[in-house]
N, C-alpha and C positions, 0 to 999 in steps of 0.2 A: 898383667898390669894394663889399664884401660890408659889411651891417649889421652891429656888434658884438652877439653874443649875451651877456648875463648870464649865466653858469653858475655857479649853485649848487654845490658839491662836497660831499658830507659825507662825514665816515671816521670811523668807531669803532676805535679798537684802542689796544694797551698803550704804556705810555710809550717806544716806542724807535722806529728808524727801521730795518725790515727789509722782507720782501717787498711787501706793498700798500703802504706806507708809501714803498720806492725806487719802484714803479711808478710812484705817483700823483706824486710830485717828477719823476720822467722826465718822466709826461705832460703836468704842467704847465709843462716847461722846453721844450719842444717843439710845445704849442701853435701852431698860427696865428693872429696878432694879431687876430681875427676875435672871437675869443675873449676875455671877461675873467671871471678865475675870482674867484669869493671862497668859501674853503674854510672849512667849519664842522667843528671836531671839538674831540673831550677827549684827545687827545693833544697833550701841554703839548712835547713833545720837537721833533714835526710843526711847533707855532707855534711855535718858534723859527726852525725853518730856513725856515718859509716868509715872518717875518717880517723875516729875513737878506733874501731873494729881494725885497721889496717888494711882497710876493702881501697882499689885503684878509684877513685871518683873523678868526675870533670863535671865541671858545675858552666851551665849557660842558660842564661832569658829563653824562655819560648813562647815565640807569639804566632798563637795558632791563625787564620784564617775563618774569619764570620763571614757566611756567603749572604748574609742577610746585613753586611752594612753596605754602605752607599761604595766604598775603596777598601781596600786591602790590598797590603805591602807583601805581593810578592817576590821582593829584592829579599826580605824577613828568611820565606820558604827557600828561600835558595842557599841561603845562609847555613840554615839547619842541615840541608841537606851536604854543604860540603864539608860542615861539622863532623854527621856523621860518619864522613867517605874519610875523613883524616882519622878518625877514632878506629875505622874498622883498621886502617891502615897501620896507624900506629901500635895498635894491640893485637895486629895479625887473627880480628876474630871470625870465628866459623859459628857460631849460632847467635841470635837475636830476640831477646826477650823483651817485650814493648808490655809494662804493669799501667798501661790504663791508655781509653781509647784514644786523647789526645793525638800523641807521634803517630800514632798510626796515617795524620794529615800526608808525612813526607817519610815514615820508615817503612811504609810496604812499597812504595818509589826505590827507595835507597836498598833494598833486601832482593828486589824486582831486578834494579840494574846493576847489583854488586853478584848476585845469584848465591844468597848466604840465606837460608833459610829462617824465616821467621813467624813468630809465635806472637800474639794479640792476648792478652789476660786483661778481663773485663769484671773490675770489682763493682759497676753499679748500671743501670738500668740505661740506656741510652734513648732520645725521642728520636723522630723519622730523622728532622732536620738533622740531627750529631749522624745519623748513621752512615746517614748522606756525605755530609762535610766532612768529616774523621774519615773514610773513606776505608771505614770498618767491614766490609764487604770483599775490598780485597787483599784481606788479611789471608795470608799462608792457612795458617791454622790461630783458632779464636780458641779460648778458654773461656766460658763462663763461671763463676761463682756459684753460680743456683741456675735452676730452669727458667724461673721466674727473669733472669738477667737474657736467656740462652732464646725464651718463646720468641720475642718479634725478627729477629735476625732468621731464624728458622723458616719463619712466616714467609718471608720474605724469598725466600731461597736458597739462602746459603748451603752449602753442600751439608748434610747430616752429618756423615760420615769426616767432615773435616771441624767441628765443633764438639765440643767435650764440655762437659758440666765435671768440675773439680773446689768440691765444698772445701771452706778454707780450713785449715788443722792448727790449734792451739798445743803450745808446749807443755806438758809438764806442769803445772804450778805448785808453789808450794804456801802452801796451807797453814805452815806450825809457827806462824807468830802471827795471830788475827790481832785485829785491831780491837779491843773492847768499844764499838760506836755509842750504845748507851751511855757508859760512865766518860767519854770522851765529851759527846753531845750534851749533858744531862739529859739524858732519855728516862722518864720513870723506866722501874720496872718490869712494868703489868701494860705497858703502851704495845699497841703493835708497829713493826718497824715494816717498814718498805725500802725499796733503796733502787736506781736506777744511774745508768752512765752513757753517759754521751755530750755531743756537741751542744752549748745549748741555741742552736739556732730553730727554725719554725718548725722542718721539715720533724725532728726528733719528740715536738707535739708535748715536751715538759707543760704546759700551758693546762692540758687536757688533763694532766695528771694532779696538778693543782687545785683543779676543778672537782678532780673525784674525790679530793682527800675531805675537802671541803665537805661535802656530803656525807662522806665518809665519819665525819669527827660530831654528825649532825645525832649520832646513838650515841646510847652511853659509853663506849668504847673508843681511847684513846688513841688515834693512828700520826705516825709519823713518817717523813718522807725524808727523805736522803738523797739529793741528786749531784751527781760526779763528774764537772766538764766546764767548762767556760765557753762563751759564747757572744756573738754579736745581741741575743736576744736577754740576757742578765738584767738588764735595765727591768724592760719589760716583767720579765718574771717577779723581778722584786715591787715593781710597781701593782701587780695582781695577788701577791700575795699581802701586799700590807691593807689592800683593799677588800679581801678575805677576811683579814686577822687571823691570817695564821704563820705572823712572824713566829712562834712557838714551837711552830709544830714542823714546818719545810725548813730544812737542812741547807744553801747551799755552801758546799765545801772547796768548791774549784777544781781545778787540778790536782788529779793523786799520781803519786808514782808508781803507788803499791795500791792499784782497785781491786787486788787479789786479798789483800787483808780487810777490808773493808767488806769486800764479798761475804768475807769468811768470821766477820765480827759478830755474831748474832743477828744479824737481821732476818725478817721472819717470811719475806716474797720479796722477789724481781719483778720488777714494774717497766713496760715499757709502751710510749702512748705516742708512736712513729706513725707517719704518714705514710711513710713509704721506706722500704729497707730493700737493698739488694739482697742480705744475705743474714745478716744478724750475727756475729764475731761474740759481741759481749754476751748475748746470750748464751753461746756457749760455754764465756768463762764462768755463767751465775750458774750454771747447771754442773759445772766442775767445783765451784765452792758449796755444790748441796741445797741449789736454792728454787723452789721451784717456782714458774714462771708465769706471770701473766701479760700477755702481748698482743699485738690487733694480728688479723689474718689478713696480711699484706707482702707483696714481694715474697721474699724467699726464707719470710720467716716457719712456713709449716713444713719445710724443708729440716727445720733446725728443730723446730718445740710441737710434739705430736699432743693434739689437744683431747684432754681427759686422760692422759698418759705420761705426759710431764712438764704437762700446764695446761693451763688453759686460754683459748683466744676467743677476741671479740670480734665482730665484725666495725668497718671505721664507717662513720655516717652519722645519719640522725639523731642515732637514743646511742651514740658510744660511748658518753658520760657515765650512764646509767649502767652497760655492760661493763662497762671497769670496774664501776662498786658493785655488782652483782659478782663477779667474777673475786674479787676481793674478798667481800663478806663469803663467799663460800668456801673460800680454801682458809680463810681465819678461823670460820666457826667449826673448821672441820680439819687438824691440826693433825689425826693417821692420816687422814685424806693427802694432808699437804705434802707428810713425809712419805708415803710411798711415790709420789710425783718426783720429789727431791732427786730419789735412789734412785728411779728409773732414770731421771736424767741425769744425775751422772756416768751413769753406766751405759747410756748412750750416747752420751759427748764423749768419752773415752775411746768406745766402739769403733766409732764411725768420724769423728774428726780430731781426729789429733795428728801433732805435725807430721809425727813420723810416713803416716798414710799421704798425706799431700803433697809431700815431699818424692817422696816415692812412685807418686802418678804423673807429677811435673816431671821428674827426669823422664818417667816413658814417653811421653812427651817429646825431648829433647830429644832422646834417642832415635824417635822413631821422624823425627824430620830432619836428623843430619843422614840418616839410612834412604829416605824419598830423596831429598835432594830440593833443586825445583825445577821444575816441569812444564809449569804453567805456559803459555804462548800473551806474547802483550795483547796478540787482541781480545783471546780469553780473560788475561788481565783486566785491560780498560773495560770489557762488557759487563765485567762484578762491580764496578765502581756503580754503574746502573741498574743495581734490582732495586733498590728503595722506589726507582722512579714509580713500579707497578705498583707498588704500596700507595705513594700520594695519588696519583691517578685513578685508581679504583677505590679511596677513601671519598679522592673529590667527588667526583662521578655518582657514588653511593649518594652523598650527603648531598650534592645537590636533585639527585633522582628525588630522594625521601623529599624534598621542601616542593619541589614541582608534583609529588603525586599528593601530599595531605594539602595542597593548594586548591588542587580538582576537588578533591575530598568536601573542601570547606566549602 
C-alpha cells in the first residue's frame, strides 16, 4: 500500500473553465487514490466545480507582479506567500503542483524555503518578459504541453534533463447520443458542414474562418460553419458576418455543454483559424468524434494533427485565406480522402493522448521528485532566476548589431 501524498495544486486563470482548467479537473478525476489533492486558486468558476467534486479548495485574489509598471505591491507577494506557508501547514503537504506559470511569481520562493518539492505545468507559450517575471526558470521541475511551449525555456538554458514535454490526454468520450446539427440548424441536406470550438476572442482567428467561408460559398457548393464558444470578440464576428451576408450560413451557438455531441452530429471538417496554440485540446476531441481536420501550422498544433495524414495545415500569413479554402475544397471534393484522415485520427488521438497515458506520466513525475527531494543551493536558485537575462541581451545586442551594420550598408 503506497503512502498518501498531500498535493498542493495551485492555478491562476480567468473565471471560466477551458484548456488548463479541463486539464487539471481531468487530472484530478483520474488521480490514483495515492493522491490527495487540495487546490488553491482565484478561479471562483474552478471552486465550484471542484467543490461539486468534494475536492479541499481555498479560493484567494492573486495579484501577480508587472515588472513593467511604474509600483507594485509587494505587501500583495508577501501575502501569497504566507497563504501558501498556512495551506502547506494546514494540509501537512509534501508535493506541489503550480497548473500555469503565474504562482510560479512566489511558489518556487515558498517550495525553495519550505524545501517540498515542486512541479511548474505550462499549458501556453510564455514571452521573455513572463519568463523573466513568473520566475519560471527557477521552477524545480517545468512540464510543458508541446515542444513548441518547452523551445525558448530550453533556449535559454534550463536544465534539459529537468523539463519534460507531457501532451495533454482526453477522457474517454462518448459518442452515442450526437446531436443531429443539420435538422437542429436547418442545415440543407446536400450543404457541407464545418464546425470549430473555442474562445471567441482575436487570438482563435474565427474572423479568418469567416472570410474563408465567404469564398468558400463563392461556388456552386453550399458550406456552413458552426462555431462553439463565447467571447469578448461576438460583437465583432456578428458585425462581419452580417457584412458578408452570411447571417445563413455561420452558425453562432454559444456555449455547449456537450461539444462531444456536436462533434459527433454529422458535420463534415474541423476547422480551426488560430494564431497561435500552445497545444490544441479540441483538436484532439474532433479527431476522437471522426472528424478530420484542418488547422494553421502553428505552436503545438503539428504535434497533435500530422499533415496529409490526419489533416491538413496551412501556413498563417499572406495568402492564409486562400490555404483555408484550398485546404477545404480538397478534403470536400475528395470525401475517401477525408475518411481515411478521419480513421487515422482517431486512432491517433487514442494512441498517443488519452487521459489515462497523461495521467500516468504526471504521477512519474511526482514520484520521481518526492524520491530527488531538493538539492538545489539558494545561490544556484537566485542565479536560474537570471538566464532570460542572456536571452534579452544577445536579442538586443543582435538587433541593434543588424540596424548599425545595414546602416553602413545603406
Amino acid at each position: 500500500m503506497h503512502p498518501t501524498t498531500n498535493l498542493l495544486i495551485v492555478h491562476y486563470g480567468e473565471d471560466w473553465i477551458r484548456g488548463s482548467e479541463a486539464c487539471l479537473l481531468n487530472l484530478i478525476n483520474s488521480l490514483s487514490p495515492s493522491y490527495r489533492p487540495v487546490v488553491w486558486t482565484n478561479n471562483q468558476v474552478l471552486v465550484r466545480e471542484l467543490t461539486v467534486k468534494g475536492i479541499a479548495v481555498h479560493s484567494s485574489s492573486f495579484e501577480v507582479i508587472n515588472f513593467q509598471q511604474s509600483a507594485f505591491n509587494i505587501k500583495a507577494l508577501f501575502e501569497l506567500y504566507n497563504t501558501a506557508s498556512t495551506l502547506i501547514s494546514e494540509h501537512n503537504i509534501n508535493l506541489i503542483h503550480v497548473n500555469s506559470g503565474a504562482p510560479c511569481q512566489w511558489m518556487t520562493f515558498v517550495a525553495k524555503a519550505k524545501r517540498i518539492p515542486m512541479m511548474c505545468q505550462l499549458h501556453s507559450p510564455y514571452n521573455l518578459h513572463d519568463r523573466f517575471t513568473l520566475a519560471l526558470h527557477s521552477a524545480q521541475r517545468l512540464v510543458a504541453v508541446s515542444h513548441a511551449v518547452a523551445a525558448p525555456l530550453l533556449d535559454e538554458g534550463y536544465p534539459e534533463q529537468n523539463l519534460t514535454v507531457v501532451h495533454n490526454g482526453v477522457p474517454n468520450i462518448d459518442l452515442s447520443q450526437p446531436i443531429n446539427v443539420r435538422e437542429l440548424l436547418n442545415i440543407p441536406s446536400n450543404a457541407k458542414v464545418l464546425i470549430s470550438v473555442g474562445s471567441l476572442i482575436k487570438r482563435k482567428g474565427f474572423d479568418k474562418l469567416i472570410q474563408a467561408l465567404a469564398l468558400l460559398n463563392s461556388s456552386q457548393e453550399q458550406h456552413h460553419l458552426i462555431i462553439i464558444g463565447e467571447g469578448s470578440e461576438r460583437l465583432n464576428l456578428i458585425k462581419q458576418i452580417e457584412s458578408l451576408n452570411l447571417q445563413s450560413r455561420v452558425h453562432l451557438v454559444g456555449e455547449q455543454s456537450n461539444v462531444n455531441a456536436w462533434l459527433a452530429g454529422g458535420c463534415d471538417l474541423f476547422i480551426s483559424g488560430a494564431r497561435s496554440e500552445a497545444f490544441g485540446l479540441v483538436l484532439v476531441e474532433a479527431s476522437l468524434a471522426e472528424l478530420a481536420v484542418v488547422a494553421p501550422n502553428v505552436g503545438g498544433i503539428s504535434e497533435v494533427i500530422e499533415h496529409n495524414s490526419t489533416g491538413l495545415l496551412y501556413e498563417n500569413g499572406d495568402n492564409e485565406i486562400q490555404q483555408i479554402v484550398n485546404a477545404v475544397s480538397q478534403l470536400m471534393q475528395n470525401p475517401a480522402s477525408r475518411q481515411v484522415m478521419a480513421t487515422q485520427g482517431k486512432a491517433v488521438a487514442q494512441q498517443r493522448f488519452s487521459l489515462e497515458q497523461n495521467t500516468c506520466h504526471i504521477e512519474s513525475i511526482y514520484s520521481q521528485l518526492i524520491e530527488d527531494g531538493i538539492n538545489q543551493s539558494w545561490a544556484s536558485w537566485f542565479s536560474s532566476l537570471l538566464r532570460p537575462f542572456g536571452t534579452f541581451f544577445r536579442t538586443r545586442f543582435l538587433s541593434e548589431s543588424k540596424t548599425v551594420r545595414e546602416a553602413h550598408e545603406a
